[in-house]
N, C-alpha and C positions, 0 to 999 in steps of 0.2 A: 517241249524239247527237253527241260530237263526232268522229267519224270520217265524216260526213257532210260533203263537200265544201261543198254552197252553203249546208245546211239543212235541218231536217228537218219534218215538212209530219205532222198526227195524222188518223187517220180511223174515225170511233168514230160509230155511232147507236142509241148507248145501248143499255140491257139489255132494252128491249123489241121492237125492231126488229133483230133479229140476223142481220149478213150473211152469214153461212152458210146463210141462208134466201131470200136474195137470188136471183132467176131467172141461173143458167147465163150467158147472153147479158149481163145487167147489170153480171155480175161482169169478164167480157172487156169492156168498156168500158171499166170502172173501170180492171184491169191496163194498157190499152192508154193511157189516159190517164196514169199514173205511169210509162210506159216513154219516153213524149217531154221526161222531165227526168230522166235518167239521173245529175246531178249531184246530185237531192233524194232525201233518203230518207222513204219513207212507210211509216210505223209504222199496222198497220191493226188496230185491231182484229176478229179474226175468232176465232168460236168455235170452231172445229173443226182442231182440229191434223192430224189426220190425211187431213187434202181437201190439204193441202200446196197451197194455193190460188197461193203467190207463187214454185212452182220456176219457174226462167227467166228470174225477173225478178229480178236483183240488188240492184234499190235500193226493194223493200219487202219489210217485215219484218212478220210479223202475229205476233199473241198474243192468246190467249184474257182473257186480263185485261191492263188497262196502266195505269199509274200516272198516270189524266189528267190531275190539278191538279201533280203534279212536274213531267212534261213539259210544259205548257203553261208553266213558270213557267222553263222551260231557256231563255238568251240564243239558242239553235240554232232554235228553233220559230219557222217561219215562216208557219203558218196553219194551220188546224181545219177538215178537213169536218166539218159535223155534219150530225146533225136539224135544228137549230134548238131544241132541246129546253131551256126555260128553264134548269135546271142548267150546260149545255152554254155556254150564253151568258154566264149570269153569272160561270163557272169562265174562260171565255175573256174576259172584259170588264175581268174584274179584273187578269190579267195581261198584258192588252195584244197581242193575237197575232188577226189577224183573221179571220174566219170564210171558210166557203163551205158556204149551206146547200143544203140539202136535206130540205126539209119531208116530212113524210111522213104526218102527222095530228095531231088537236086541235088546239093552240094551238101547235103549231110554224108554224104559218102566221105567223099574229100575229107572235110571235116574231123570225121570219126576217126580214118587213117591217119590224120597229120597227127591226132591226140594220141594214139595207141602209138606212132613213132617218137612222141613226145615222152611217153612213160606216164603220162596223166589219165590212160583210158585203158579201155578194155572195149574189145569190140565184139556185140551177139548179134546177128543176124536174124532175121525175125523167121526163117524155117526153124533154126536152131532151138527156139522157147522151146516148141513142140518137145525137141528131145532130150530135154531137163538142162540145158546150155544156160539158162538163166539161173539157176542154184548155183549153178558151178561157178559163173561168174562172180556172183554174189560174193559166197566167200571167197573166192580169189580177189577180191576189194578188199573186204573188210580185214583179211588175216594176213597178207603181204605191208609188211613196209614201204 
């Protein structure tokens, strides 16, 4: 955390939605979108150690498990992809560190909506990666007040 020059940015969609299961293609969006802030570090939660999902890319770091509520609660954290996934919200609500959802089912919908009505989220769509939605997002976190 604190060897991250500008900040460190968390990417976790919970223990039911697990991005090692995530389509090929999805994934290289994702990498390609943390490669245009080479200053942030992104801690991703991934389950598969051995897909070595982040060689080449220097500033994210994956682990099969990550300490969400300690990192969210680091001065360094400078925003949450999530689901939207209630836990996920209220774990980030309470320490102050704004979202960028990514619905994916049930009440992460709701969820995602109540937090972008809140002014604590940002909401991408998961067609939208595809169309570079997730960079834009990105910096619209890290560069808005």
């Amino acid at each position: 955390m604190n060897s991250s020059k500008k900040g460190v940015i968390l990417v976790s969609f919970g223990s039911v939605a697990q991005s090692y299961k995530m389509p090929d293609f999805l994934k290289k969006k994702f990498l390609e979108a943390f490669a245009q802030f080479p200053d942030i570090t992104f801690l991703w939660k991934y389950e598969k150690d051995e897909d070595n999902i982040a060689h080449g890319y220097d500033n994210v770091i994956t682990g099969n498990w990550l300490p969400q509520t300690d990192l969210l609660a680091h001065p360094k954290m400078l925003a949450f992809i999530s689901h939207g996934g209630a836990n996920s919200i209220m774990e980030a609500s309470y320490a102050g560190v704004p979202l960028l959802c990514i619905p994916l089912m049930a009440d992460q919908y709701r969820n995602a909506q109540m937090a972008q009505y809140r002014k604590i989220a940002t909401i991408v769509k998961k067609p939208e990666i595809l169309e570079g939605k997730l960079t834009e997002a990105i910096k619209k976190i890290v560069d808005d007040d």
